[in-house]
KEGU-625758 format. One record per atom (N, C-alpha, C): x, z, y. Coordinates in steps of 0.2 Angstrom, whole numbers, plus 2048, in hexadecimal, padded with zeros to 3 digits. Layout:
! KEGU-625758
X,Z,Y
...
END
This chain:
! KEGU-625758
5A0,478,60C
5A3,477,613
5AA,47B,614
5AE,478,618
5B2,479,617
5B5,47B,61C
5BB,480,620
5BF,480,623
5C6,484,623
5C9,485,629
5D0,487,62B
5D1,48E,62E
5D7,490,62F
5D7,496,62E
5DA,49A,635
5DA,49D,639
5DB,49F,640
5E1,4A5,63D
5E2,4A6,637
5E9,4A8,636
5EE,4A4,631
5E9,4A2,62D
5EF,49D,629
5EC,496,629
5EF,493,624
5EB,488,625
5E7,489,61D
5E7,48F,619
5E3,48F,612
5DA,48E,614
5D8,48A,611
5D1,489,611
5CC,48E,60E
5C8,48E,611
5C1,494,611
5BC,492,610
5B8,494,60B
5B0,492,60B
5AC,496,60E
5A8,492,60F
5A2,495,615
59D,496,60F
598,49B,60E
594,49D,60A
58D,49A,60E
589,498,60B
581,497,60A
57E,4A0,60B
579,49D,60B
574,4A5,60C
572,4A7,605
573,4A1,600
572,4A4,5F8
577,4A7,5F6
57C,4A4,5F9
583,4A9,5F4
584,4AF,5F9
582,4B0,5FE
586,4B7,602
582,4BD,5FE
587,4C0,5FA
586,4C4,5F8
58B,4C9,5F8
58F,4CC,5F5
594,4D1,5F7
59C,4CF,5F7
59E,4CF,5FC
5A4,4CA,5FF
5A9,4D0,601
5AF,4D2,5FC
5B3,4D7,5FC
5BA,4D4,601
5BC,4D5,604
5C2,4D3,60B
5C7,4D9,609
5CE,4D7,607
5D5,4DB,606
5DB,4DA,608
5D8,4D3,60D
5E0,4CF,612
5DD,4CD,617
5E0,4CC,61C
5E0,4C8,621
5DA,4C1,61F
5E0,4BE,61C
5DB,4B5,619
5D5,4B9,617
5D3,4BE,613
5CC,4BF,611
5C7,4C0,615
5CC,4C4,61E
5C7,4C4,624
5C2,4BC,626
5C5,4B7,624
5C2,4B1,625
5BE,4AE,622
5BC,4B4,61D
5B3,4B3,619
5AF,4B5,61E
5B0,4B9,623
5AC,4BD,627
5AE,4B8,62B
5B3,4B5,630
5B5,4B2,636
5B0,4AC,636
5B0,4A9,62F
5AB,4A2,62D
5A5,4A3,62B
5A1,4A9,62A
59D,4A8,627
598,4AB,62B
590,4A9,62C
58A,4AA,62E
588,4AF,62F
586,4B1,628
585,4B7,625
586,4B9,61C
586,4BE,61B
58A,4C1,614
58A,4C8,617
58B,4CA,60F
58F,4D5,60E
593,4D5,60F
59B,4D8,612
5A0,4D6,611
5A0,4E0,612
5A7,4E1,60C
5A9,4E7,60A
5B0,4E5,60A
5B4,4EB,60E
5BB,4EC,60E
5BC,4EF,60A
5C4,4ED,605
5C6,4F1,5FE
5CC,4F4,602
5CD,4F4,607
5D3,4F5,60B
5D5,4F5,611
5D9,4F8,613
5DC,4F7,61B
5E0,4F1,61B
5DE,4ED,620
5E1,4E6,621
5E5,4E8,627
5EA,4E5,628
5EF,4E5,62D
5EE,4DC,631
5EE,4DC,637
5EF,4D3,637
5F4,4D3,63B
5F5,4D8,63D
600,4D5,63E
5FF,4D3,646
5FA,4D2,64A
5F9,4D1,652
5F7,4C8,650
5F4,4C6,64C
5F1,4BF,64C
5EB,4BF,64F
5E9,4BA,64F
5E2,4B8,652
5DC,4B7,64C
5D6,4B9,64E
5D0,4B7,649
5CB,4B5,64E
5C9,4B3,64C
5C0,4B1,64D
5BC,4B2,64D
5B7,4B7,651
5B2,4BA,64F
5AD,4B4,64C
5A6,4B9,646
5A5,4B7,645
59D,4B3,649
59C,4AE,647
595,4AC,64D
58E,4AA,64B
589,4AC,64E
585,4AE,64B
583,4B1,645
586,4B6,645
585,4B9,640
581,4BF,63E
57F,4C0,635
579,4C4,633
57B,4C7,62E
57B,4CE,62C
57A,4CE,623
580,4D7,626
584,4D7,622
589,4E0,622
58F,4DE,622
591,4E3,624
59B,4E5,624
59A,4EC,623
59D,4F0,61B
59D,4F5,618
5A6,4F5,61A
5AA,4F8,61F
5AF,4FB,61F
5B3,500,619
5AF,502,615
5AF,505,60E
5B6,50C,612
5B5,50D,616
5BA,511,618
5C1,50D,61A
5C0,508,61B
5C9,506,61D
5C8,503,624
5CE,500,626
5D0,4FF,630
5D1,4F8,62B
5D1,4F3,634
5D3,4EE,634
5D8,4EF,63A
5DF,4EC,639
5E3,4F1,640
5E4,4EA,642
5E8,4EA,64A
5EC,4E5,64D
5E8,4DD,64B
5E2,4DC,64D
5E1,4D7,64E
5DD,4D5,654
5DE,4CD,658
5DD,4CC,65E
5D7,4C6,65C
5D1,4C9,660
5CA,4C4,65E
5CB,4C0,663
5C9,4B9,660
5C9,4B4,664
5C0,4B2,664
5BD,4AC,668
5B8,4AC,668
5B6,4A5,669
5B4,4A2,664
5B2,49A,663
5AC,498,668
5A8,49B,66B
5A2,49A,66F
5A4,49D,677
5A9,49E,677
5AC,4A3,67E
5A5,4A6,682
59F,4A8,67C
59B,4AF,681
59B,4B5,67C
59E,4B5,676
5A0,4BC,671
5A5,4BE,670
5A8,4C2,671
5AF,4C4,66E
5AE,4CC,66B
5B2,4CB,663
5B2,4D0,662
5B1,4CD,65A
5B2,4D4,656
5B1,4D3,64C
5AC,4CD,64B
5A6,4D0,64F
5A1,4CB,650
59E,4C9,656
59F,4C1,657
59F,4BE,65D
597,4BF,661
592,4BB,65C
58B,4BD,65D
587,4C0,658
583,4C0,658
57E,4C2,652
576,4BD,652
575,4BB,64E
56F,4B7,64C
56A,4BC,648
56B,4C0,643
568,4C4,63E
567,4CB,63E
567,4CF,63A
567,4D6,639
56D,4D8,636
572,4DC,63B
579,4DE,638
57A,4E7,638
57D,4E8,631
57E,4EE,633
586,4EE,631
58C,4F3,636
592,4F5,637
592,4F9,635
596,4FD,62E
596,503,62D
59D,506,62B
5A1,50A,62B
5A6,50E,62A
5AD,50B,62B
5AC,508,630
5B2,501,62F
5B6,505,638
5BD,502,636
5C1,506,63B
5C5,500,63F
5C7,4FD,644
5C9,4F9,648
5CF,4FD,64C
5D7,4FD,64A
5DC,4FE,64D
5E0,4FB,64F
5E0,4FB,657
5E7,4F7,65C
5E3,4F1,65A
5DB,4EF,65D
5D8,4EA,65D
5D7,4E5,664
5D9,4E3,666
5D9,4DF,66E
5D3,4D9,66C
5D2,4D6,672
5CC,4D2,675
5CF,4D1,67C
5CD,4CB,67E
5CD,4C8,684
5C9,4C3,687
5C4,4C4,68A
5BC,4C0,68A
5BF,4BF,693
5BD,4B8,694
5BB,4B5,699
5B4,4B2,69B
5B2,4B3,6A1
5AB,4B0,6A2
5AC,4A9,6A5
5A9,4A4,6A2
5AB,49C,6A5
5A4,49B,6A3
5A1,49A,6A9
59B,496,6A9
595,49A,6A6
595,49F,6A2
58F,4A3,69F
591,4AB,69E
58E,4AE,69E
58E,4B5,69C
593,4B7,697
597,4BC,695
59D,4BB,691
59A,4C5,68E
59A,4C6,687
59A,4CC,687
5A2,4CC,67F
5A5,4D1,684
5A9,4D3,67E
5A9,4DB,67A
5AA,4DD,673
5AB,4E2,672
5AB,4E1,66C
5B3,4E7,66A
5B6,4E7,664
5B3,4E5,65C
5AB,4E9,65D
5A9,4E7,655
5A3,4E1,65A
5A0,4E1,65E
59C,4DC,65D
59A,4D9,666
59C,4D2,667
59B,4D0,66E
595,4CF,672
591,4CB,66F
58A,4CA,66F
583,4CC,66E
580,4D0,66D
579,4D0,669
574,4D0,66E
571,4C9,66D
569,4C7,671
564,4C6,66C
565,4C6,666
563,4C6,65F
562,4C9,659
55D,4CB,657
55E,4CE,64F
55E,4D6,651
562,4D9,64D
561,4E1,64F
569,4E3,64C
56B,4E8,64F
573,4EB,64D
573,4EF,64D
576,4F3,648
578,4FA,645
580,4FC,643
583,500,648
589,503,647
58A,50A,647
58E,50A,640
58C,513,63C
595,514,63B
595,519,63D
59C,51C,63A
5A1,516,63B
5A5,516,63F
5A9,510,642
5AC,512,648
5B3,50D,647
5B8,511,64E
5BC,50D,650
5BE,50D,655
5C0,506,658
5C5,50A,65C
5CC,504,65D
5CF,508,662
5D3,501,665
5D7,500,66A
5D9,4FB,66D
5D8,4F7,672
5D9,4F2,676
5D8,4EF,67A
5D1,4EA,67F
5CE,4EC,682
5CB,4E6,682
5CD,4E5,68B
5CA,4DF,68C
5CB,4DC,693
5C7,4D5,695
5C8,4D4,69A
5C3,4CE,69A
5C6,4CA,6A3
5C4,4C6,6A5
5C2,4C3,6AB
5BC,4C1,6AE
5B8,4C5,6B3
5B4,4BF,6B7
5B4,4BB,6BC
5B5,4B2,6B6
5B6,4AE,6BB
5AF,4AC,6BE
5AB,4AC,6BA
5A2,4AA,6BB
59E,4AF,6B8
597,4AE,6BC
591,4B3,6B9
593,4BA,6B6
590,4BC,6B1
592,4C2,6B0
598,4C3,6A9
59A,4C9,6A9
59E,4CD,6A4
59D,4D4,6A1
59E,4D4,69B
599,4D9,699
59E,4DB,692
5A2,4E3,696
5A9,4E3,690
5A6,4EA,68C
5A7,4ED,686
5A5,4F4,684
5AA,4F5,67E
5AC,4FA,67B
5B1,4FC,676
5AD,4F8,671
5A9,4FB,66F
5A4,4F8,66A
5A0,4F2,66A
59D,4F1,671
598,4ED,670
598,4EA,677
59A,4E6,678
599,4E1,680
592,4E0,681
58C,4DD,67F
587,4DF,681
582,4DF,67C
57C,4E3,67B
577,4E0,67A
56F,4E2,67C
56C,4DB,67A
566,4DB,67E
55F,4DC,679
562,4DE,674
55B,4E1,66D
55C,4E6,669
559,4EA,665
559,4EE,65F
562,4ED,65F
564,4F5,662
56A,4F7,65C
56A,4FE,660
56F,502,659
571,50A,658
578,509,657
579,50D,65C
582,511,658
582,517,656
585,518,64F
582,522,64F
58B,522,64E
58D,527,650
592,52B,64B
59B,526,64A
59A,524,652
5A0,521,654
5A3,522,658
5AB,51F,659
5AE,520,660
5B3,51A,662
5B2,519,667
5B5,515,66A
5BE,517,671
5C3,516,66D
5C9,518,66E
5CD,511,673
5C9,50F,679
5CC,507,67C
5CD,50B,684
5D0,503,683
5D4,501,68B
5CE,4FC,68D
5CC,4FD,692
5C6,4F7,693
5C8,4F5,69B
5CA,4F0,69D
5CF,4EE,6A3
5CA,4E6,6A6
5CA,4E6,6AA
5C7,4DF,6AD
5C9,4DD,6B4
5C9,4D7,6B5
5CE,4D4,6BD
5C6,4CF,6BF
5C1,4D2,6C4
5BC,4CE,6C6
5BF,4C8,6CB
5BF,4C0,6CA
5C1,4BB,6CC
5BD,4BA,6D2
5BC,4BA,6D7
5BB,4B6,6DE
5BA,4B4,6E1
5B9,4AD,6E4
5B9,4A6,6E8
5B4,4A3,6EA
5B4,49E,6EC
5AE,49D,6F0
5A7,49A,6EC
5AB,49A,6E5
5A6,496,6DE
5A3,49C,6DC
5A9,4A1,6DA
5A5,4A8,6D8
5A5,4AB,6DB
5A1,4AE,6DE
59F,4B4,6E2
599,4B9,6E0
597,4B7,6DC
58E,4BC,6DA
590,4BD,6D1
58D,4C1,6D0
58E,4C4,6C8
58F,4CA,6C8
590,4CA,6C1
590,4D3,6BF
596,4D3,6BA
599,4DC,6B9
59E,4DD,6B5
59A,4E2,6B3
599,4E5,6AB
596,4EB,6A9
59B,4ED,6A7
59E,4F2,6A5
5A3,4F6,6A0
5A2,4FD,69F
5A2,4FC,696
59F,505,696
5A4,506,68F
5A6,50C,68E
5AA,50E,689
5A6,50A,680
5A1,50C,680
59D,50A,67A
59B,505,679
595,501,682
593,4FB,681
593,4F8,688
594,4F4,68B
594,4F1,691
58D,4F1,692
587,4ED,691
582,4ED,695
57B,4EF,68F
578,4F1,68F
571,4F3,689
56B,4F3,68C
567,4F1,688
561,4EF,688
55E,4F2,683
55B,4F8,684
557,4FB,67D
55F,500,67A
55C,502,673
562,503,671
562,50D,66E
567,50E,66C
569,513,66A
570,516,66A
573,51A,66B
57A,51C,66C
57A,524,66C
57B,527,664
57B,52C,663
581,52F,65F
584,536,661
588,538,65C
590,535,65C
592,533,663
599,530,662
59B,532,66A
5A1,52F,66A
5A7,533,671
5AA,52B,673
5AE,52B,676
5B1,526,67A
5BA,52A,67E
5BE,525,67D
5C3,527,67F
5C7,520,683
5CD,523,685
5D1,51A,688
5D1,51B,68E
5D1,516,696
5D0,514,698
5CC,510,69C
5C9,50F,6A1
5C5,509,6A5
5C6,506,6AB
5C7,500,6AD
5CC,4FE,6B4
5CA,4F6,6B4
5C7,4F9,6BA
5C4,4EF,6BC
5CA,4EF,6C4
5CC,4E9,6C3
5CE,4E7,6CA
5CB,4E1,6CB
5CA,4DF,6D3
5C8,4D9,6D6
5CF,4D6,6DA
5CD,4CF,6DA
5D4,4CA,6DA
5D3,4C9,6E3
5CC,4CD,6E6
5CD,4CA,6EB
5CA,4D1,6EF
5CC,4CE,6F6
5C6,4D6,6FB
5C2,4D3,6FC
5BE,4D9,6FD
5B5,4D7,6FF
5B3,4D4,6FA
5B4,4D6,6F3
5B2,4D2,6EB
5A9,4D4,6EF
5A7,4CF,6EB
59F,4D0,6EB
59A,4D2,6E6
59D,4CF,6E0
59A,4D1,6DA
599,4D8,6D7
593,4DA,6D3
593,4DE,6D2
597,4E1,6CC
596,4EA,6CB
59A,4ED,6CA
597,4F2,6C5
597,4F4,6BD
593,4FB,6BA
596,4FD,6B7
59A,505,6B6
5A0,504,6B2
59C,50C,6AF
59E,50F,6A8
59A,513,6A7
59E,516,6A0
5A0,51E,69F
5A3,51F,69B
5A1,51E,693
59B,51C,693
597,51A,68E
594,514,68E
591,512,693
58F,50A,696
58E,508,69B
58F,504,69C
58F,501,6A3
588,500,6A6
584,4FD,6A3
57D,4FE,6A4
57A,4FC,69F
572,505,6A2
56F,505,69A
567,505,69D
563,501,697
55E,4FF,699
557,504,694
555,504,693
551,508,68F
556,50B,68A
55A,510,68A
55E,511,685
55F,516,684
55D,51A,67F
55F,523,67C
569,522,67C
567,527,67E
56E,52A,67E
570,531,67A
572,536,673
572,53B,673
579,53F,670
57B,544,674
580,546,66F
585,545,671
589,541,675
58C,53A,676
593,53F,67A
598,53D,67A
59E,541,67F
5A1,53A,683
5A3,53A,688
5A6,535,68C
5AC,537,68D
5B2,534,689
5B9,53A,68C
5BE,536,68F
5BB,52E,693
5C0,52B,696
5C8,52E,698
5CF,52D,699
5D2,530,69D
5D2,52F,6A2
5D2,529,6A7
5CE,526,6AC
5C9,51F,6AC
5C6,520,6B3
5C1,51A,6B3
5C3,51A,6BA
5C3,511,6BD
5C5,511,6C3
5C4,50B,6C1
5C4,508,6CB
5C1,500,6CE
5C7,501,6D2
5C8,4FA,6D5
5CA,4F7,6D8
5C7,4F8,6DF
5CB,4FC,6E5
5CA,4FC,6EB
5C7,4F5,6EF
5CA,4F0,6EB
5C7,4E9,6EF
5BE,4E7,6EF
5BC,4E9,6EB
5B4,4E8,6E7
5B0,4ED,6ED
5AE,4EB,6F4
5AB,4F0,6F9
5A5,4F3,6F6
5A0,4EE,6F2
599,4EF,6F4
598,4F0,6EC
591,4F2,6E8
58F,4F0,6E3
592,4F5,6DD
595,4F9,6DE
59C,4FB,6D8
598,503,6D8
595,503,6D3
594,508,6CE
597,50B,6C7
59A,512,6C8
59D,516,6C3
599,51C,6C3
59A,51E,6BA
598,524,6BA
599,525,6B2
59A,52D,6B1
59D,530,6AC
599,52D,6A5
593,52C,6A7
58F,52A,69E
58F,524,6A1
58A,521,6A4
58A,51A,6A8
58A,518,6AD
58A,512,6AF
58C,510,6B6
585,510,6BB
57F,50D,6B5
57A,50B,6BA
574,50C,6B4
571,50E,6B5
568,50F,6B1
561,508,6B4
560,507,6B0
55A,503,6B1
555,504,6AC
54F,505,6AF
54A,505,6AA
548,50D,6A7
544,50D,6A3
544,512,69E
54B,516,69B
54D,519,69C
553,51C,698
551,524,693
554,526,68F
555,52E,68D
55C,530,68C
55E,537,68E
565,538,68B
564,53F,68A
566,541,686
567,548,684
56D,54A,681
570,550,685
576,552,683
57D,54D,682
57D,54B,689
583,547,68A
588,54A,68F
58F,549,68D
593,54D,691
598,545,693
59D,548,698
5A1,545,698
5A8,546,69D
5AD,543,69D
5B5,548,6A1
5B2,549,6A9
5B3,54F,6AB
5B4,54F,6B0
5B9,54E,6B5
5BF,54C,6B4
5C5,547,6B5
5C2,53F,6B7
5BD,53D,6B6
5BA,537,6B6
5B5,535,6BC
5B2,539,6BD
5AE,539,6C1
5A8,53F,6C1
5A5,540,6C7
5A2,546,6CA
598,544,6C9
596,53E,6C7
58E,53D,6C5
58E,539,6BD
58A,53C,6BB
58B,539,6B5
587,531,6B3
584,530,6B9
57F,52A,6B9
586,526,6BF
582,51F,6C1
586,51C,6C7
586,51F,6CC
58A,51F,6CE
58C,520,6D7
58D,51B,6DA
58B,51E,6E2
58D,514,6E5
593,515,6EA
595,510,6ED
59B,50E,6EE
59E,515,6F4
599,515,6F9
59B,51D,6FE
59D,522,6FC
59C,522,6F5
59D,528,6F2
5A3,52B,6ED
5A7,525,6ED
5AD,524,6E9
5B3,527,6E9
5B3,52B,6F1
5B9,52D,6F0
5B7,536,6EE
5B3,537,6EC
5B3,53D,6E6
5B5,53C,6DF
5B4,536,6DD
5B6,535,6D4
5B9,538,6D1
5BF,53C,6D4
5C2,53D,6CF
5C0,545,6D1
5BE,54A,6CE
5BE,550,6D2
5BD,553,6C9
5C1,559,6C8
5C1,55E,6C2
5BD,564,6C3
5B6,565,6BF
5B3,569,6C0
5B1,56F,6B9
5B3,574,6BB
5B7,57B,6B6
5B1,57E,6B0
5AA,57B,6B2
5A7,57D,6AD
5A2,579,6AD
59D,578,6A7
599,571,6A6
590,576,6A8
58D,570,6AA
586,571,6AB
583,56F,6A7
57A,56E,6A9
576,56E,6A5
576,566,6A2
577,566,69B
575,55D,698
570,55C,697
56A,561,698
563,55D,695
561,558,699
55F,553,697
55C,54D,69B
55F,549,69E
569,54B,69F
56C,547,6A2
575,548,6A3
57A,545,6A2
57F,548,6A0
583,54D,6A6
588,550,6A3
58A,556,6A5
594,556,6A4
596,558,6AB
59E,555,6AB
5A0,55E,6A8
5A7,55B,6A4
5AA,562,6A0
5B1,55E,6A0
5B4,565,6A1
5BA,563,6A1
5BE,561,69A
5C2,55C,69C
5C3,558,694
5C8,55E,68E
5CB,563,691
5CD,566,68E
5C6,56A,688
5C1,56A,68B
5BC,56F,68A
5B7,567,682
5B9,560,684
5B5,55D,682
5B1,55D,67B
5BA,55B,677
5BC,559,674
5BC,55F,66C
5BA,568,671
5BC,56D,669
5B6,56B,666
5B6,571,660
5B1,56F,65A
5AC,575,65D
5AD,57B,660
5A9,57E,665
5A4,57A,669
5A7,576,66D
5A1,56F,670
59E,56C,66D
5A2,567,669
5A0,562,665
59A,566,65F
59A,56A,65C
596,56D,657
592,572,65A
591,574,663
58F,578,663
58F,581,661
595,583,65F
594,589,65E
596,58F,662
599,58D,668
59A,593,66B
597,591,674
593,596,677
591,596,67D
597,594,684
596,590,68A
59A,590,68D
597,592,694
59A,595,699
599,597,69E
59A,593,6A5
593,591,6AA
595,58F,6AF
598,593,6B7
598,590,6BB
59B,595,6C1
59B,598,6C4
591,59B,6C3
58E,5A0,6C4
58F,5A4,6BE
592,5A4,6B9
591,5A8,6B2
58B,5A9,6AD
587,5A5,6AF
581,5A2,6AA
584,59D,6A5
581,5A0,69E
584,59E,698
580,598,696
584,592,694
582,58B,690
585,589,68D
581,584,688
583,581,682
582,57A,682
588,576,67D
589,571,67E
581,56D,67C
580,56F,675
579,56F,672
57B,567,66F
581,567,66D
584,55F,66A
584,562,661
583,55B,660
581,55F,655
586,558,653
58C,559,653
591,553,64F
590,557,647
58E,551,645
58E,556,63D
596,555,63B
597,55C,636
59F,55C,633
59F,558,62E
59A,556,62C
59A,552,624
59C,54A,625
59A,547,62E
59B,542,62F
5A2,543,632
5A3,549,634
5A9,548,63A
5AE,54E,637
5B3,54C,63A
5BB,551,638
5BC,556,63E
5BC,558,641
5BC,55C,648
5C0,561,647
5C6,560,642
5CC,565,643
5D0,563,649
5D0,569,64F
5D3,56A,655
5DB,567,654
5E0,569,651
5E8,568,651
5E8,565,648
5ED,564,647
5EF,560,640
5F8,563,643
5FA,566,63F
601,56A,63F
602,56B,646
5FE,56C,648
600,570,651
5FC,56A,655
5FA,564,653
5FD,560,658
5F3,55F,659
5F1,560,661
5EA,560,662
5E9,558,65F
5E2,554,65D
5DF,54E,65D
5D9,54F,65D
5D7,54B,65E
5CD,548,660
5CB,549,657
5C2,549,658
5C0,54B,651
5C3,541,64F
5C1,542,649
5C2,53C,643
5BA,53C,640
5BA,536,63E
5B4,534,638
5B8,537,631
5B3,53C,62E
5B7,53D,627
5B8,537,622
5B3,532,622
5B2,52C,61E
5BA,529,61D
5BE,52B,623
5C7,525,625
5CB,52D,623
5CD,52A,61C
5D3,52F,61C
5DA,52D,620
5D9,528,623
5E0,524,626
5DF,522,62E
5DD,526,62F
5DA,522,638
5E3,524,639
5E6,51E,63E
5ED,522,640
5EC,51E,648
5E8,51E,64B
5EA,520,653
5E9,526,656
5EC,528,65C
5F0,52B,65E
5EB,530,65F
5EB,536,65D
5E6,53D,661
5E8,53B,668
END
């Protein structure tokens, strides 16, 4: 079987389930074993560059993407099925993501008639199980809701079964324009740094950076709102370790009713656990949702962090981000003068948490990417 190519017109074989074996990608064109195919191994021998073209995630899809240490930079997913966007559009099978880097990656998902989940490595998972391990992702996403729901995350736009993220960060602009009228009026917008909406799940050992910013196209929007520096809504879902270091998160004054933000997530349902989660306090003042009376606190800077067991704790971002926090080594002091600790375990083996690189301060790195080049 045969097809065409979303960056060039050279033809691509689609593989069988006998032949997916180990499928090595070093160009662009090579991304289109993975854009075509079900499922398969696929291992990066390289950093691919795709020059701001378009690809296709892949759909239904099962089997690994071994990043072998390299980025895939400047590339804008497009989505065949208009309800996944992202590397991989949906997932049918058991996939694992592992050491693979995504820079200056955009996404643009609208909701037209069905639920729509976007996110940089993976837009849908209702199916199968997902595992994402040492991975980084930076760049754009956005979306519109014109119908039902929207569901946008750095990583992951939604899922509803078995997955883990350990040992990642998410470095996005995640923006949305809620659409209005007399056809739409009811629905949801999720938006969370890692994942827009979870069901189950795992998110351990990673930080979040960027932006968040939902606008409504109209007053008196109706539709609901869960914006969350980690997730927007989490359903039975452990959370540990995790740093939330948004520079802002903010709505759109037009959305009156319904509109939940909060420093880790917007809104909790169900069974949940979190341990040892922190997040800016430049962001916001509860670390779970808030409701809409309470908004005009958001923005408030708070001098010294509180207790994280059992639930997240705002720290000032200059405080976030050292290897004192992040590794736990030195005590910190709240504003009664009672001593705490972050109680956060980034291992060094997995992570780079050199404070400055010739003066200039940056965020830890994954040691696995000798080339990460986005911005500290």
């Amino acid at each position: 079987m045969l097809s065409t190519s979303a960056f060039s017109c050279k033809e691509t074989t689609v593989l069988t389930s006998s032949e997916a074996e180990v499928i090595h990608l070093k160009t662009k064109d090579d991304l289109l074993l993975l854009s075509e195919n079900i499922e398969g191994n696929f291992v990066l021998d390289a950093d691919i560059d795709c020059e701001n073209e378009s690809l296709y995630g892949a759909e239904k899809f099962g089997g690994t993407i071994d990043g072998n240490g390299h980025a895939i930079r400047n590339v804008v997913f497009q989505s065949k099925g208009n309800v996944g966007y992202g590397l991989i559009s949906t997932i049918k099978g058991n996939v694992k993501i592992s050491r693979l880097g995504l820079e200056g990656a955009s996404l643009s998902a609208n909701s037209l008639g069905s639920y729509v989940g976007g996110g940089l490595l993976v837009g849908v998972q209702t199916e199968g199980s997902l595992e994402i391990d040492q991975c980084y992702v930076s760049g754009n996403v956005s979306g519109t809701r014109s119908s039902t729901d929207l569901y946008l995350g750095g990583l992951i736009g939604v899922s509803t079964r078995n997955f883990s993220v350990t040992d990642c960060y998410s470095d996005v602009n995640i923006s949305c324009v809620g659409i209005e009228d007399l056809y739409h009026a009811f629905g949801e917008i999720d938006m969370g740094g890692i994942i827009g909406l979870s069901v189950g799940g795992l998110v351990k050992n990673c930080y979040t950076k960027g932006t968040m910013l939902e606008t409504a196209s109209a007053t008196n929007a109706s539709y609901s709102l869960n914006m969350g520096g980690l997730v927007g809504v989490e359903t039975s879902l452990t959370i540990r370790d995790c740093v939330a270091g948004q520079r802002k998160i903010s709505s759109s004054s037009y959305l009156k009713t319904n509109r939940k933000i909060g420093g880790i997530s917007g809104e909790r349902l169900g069974s949940n656990y979190t341990l040892n989660a922190f997040y800016s306090s430049y962001n916001s003042n509860k670390q779970y949702g808030i409701e809409e009376e309470e908004l005009d606190n958001l923005i408030t800077e708070i001098p010294m962090i509180t207790s994280s067991i059992g639930t997240g704790a705002p720290v000032p971002k200059y405080q976030l981000f050292t290897k004192a926090f992040l590794c736990n080594e030195q005590p910190y002091f709240d504003a009664s003068g009672e001593e705490n600790h972050s109680y956060l375990r980034f291992d060094e083996e997995v992570w780079d948490i050199s404070e400055t690189v010739d003066g200039i301060i940056r965020y830890p790195r994954l040691t696995e990417f000798e080339k990460e080049t986005i911005d500290g």
